[in-house]
C-alpha positions in Angstrom: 61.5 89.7 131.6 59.1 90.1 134.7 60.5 89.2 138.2 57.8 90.5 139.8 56.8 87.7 142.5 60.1 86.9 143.9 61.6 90.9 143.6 58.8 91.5 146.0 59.7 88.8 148.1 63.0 89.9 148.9 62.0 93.2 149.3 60.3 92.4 152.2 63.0 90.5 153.3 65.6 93.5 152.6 63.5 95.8 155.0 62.2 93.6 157.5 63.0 94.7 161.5 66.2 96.8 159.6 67.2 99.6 162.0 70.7 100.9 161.0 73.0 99.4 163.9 74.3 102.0 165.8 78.7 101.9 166.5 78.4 99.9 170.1 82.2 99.1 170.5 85.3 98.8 168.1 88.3 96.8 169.1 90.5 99.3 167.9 93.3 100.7 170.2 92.7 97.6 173.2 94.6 95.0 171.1 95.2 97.2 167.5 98.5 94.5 166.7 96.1 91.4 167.3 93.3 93.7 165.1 95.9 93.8 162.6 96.3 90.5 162.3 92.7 89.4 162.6 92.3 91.4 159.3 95.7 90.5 157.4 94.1 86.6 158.5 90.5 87.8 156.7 92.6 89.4 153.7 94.5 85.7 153.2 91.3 83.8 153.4 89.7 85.9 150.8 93.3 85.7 148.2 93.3 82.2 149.0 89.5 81.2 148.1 88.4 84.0 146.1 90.5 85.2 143.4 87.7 87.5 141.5 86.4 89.0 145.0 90.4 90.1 146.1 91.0 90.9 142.8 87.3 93.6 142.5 88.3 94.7 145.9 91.7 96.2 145.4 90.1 99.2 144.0 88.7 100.4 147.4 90.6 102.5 149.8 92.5 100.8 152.3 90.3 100.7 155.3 87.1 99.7 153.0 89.0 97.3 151.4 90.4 95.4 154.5 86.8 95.6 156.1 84.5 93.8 152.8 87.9 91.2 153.2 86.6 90.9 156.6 83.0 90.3 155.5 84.2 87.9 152.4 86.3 85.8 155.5 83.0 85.8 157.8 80.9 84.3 155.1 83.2 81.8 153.8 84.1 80.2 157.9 80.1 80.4 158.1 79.7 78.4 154.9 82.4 76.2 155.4 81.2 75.3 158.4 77.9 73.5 156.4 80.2 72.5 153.0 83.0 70.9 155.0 82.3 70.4 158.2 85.5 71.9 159.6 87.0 70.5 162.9 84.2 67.6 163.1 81.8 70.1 164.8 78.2 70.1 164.7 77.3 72.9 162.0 73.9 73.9 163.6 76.1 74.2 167.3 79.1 76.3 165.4 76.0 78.4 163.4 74.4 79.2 166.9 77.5 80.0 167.8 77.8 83.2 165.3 74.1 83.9 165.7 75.0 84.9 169.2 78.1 86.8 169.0 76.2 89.3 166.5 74.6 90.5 169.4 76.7 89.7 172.3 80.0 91.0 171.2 81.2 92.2 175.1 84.6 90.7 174.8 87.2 90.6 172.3 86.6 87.4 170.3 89.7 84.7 170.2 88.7 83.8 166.3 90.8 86.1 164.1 87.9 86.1 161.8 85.4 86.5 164.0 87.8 89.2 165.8 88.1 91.2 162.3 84.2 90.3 161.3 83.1 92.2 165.0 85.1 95.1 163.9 83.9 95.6 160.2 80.3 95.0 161.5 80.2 97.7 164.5 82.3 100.5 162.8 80.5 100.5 159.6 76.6 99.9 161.2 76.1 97.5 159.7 72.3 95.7 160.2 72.7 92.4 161.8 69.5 91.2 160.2 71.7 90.7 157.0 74.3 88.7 158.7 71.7 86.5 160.6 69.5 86.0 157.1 73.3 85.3 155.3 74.0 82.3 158.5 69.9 81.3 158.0 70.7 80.8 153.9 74.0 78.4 154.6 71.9 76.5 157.3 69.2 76.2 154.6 72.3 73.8 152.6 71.4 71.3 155.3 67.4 71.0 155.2 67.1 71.5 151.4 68.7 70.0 148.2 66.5 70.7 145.6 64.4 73.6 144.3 60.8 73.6 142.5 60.8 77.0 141.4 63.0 80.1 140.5 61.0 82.2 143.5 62.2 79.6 145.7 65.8 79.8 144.4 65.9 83.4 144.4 65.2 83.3 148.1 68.0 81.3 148.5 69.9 83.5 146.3 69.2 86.8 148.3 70.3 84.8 151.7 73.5 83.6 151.2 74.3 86.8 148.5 72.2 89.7 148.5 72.8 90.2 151.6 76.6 90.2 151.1 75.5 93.2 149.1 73.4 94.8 151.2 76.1 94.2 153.9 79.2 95.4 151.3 77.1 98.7 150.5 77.1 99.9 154.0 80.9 99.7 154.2 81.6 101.3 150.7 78.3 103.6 151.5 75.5 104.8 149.2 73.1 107.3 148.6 69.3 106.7 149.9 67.6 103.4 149.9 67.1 103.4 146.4 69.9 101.5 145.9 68.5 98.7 148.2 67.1 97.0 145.1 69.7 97.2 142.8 72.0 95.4 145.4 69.3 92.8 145.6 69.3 92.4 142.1 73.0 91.8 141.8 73.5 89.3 144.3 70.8 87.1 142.6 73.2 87.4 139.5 76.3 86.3 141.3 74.4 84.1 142.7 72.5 82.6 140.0 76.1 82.4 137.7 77.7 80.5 140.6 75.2 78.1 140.2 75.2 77.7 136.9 79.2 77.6 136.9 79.0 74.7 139.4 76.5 72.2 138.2 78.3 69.2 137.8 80.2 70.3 141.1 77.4 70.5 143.7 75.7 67.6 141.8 78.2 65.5 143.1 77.8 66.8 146.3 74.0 66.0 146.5 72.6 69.0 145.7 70.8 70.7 142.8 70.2 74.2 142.8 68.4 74.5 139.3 64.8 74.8 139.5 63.1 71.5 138.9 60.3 73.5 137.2 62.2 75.1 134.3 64.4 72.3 133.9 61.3 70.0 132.9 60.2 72.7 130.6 63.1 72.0 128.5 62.6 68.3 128.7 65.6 67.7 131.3 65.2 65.9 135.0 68.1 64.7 137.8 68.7 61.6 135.5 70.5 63.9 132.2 72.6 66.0 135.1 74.0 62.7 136.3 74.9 61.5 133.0 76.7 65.2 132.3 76.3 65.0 129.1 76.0 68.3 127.0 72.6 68.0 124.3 71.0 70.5 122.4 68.1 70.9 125.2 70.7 71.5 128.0 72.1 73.9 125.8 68.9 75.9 125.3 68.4 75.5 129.2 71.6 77.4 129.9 70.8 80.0 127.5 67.6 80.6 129.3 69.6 81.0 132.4 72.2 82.7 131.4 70.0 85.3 129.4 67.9 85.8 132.8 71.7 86.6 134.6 72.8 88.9 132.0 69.5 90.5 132.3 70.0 90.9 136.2 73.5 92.2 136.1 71.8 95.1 133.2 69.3 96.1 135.9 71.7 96.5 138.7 74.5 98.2 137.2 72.5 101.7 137.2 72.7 101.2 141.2 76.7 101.5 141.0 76.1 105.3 140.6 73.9 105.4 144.0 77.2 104.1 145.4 80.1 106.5 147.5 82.3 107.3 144.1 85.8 105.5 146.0 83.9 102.4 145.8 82.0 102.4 142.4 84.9 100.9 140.6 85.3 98.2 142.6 81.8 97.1 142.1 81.9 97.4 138.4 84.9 95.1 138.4 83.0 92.4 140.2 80.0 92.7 138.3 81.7 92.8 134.9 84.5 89.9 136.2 81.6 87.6 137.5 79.3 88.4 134.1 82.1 87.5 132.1 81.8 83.8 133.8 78.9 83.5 131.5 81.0 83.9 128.4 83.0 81.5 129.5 80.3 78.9 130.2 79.1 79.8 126.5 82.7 79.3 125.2 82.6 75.9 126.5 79.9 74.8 125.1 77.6 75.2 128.6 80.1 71.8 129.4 79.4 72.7 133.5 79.8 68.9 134.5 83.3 68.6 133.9 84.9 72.2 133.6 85.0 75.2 135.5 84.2 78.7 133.8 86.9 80.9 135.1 89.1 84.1 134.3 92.7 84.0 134.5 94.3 87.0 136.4 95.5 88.6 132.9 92.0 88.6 131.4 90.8 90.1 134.4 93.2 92.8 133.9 92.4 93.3 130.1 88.8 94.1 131.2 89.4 97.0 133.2 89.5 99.8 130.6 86.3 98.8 129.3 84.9 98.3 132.6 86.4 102.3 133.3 84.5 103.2 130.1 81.1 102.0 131.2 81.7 103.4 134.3 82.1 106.8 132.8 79.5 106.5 130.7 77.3 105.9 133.3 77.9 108.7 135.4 77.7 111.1 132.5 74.2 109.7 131.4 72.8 110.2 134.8 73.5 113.7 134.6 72.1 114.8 131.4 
């Protein structure tokens, strides 16, 4: 399966103007019982709204752990601010908003979230190209509801994920750039089975993330996703897709191993949990417009071993 256009594409995008950001200030030890609580805050918002991402994030050590909480709670108040509107604001103000406290953080910010966010970003260096590019994916949910092509998509998919990745790996640390790609590669495939998981879902909310291109190679168009209905061409539509996700999760599990080895585990849970999604679709008959593929905690659980297994595996392959 060739990806070539669109890998190169975000490529460019993963090393464009990408200094590492030196520490500039950390918050730590003005305010640390406020600090505490601006994290505890960014570890409830991520329990409350994303059960796979708390539960694949357990596995890092403490401090990692309560910082990619903080990132997971800085992406969700950016999104939300575009999906639903909080507090009445204008999204594009409240967006400007973030885009300048990136690089003007001089004061201690009154927004627990933001407070935690400011933290994470300057003790781990992290490049604020990826948090501006994340903000510039959500504001694209304003100026664009429909996509003619999978390149186009894919863009969209390294914006508002990708770059989580690319933001996560400097917390949990890795090797050499090599694992650049690989991250790239993975957030597509979250991405990408997010998408699929929430057709019916975002069609109701005007927008359709599936490329118009590939659906009218299987004879579909906006008229079948309206009616919901499951036929035998959505069905080999979805197995299309989800073949292309499975084969994106393959090609960026052999990055795990460029990862720091407290963090690898965690990684492997969230790919594996998130892959399994696609099962699930599958199990229910690719039925997207009236159910939504999910895990329950226990299965998550039941996973673990085998996710340990690969894991091992992995690391004992790359060193023969």
């Amino acid at each position: 399966m060739m990806h070539a256009n669109w890998e190169e594409q975000l490529l460019s995008m993963a090393f464009q103007d990408n200094p590492t950001s030196p520490p500039v200030h950390a918050f730590v030890g003005e305010n640390a019982e406020r600090l505490d609580q601006a994290y505890r805050h960014s570890t409830a918002i991520t329990a409350h709204y994303s059960k796979s991402f708390y539960f694949a994030s357990a596995f890092l050590p403490a401090p990692k752990r309560r910082a990619v909480r903080a990132l997971y709670a800085f992406c969700r108040t950016v999104d939300d601010l575009v999906d639903v509107r909080v507090d009445h604001s204008d999204p594009r103000q409240a967006l400007q908003v973030w885009r300048h406290l990136l690089y003007h953080p001089s004061a201690e910010p009154q927004d627990l979230v933001a407070l935690a966010w400011i933290d994470t970003l300057q003790r781990y260096a992290i490049p604020r190209c990826y948090a501006l590019q994340l903000i510039d994916g959500v504001a694209r949910d304003m100026e664009q509801s429909r996509y003619e092509t999978f390149d186009q998509l894919a863009t969209y998919c390294y914006s508002v994920a990708s770059t989580v990745g690319l933001m996560s790996m400097h917390i949990i640390g890795y090797a050499s750039q090599e694992a650049i790609p690989y991250a790239i590669k993975l957030g597509v495939a979250l991405q990408l089975t997010n998408i699929l998981r929430d057709v019916g879902e975002d069609y109701r909310n005007g927008r359709i993330y599936l490329p118009r291109q590939e659906l009218e190679s299987f004879g579909l168009d906006e008229s079948h996703l309206f009616a919901g209905q499951v036929t035998e061409r959505w069905r080999q539509f979805m197995r299309f897709q989800i073949a292309r996700a499975r084969q994106l999760y393959a090609e960026a599990w052999p990055g795990i191993r460029l990862l720091d080895k407290d963090g690898r585990f965690a990684i492997a849970v969230a790919l594996d949990v998130y892959r399994a999604i696609l099962d699930r679709i599958e199990s229910q008959d690719y039925d997207v417009f009236h159910r939504r593929a999910s895990l329950s905690a226990l299965q998550k659980i039941q996973r673990l071993p085998s996710i340990w297994g690969q894991l091992l595996f992995t690391a004992t392959s790359s060193h023969r």
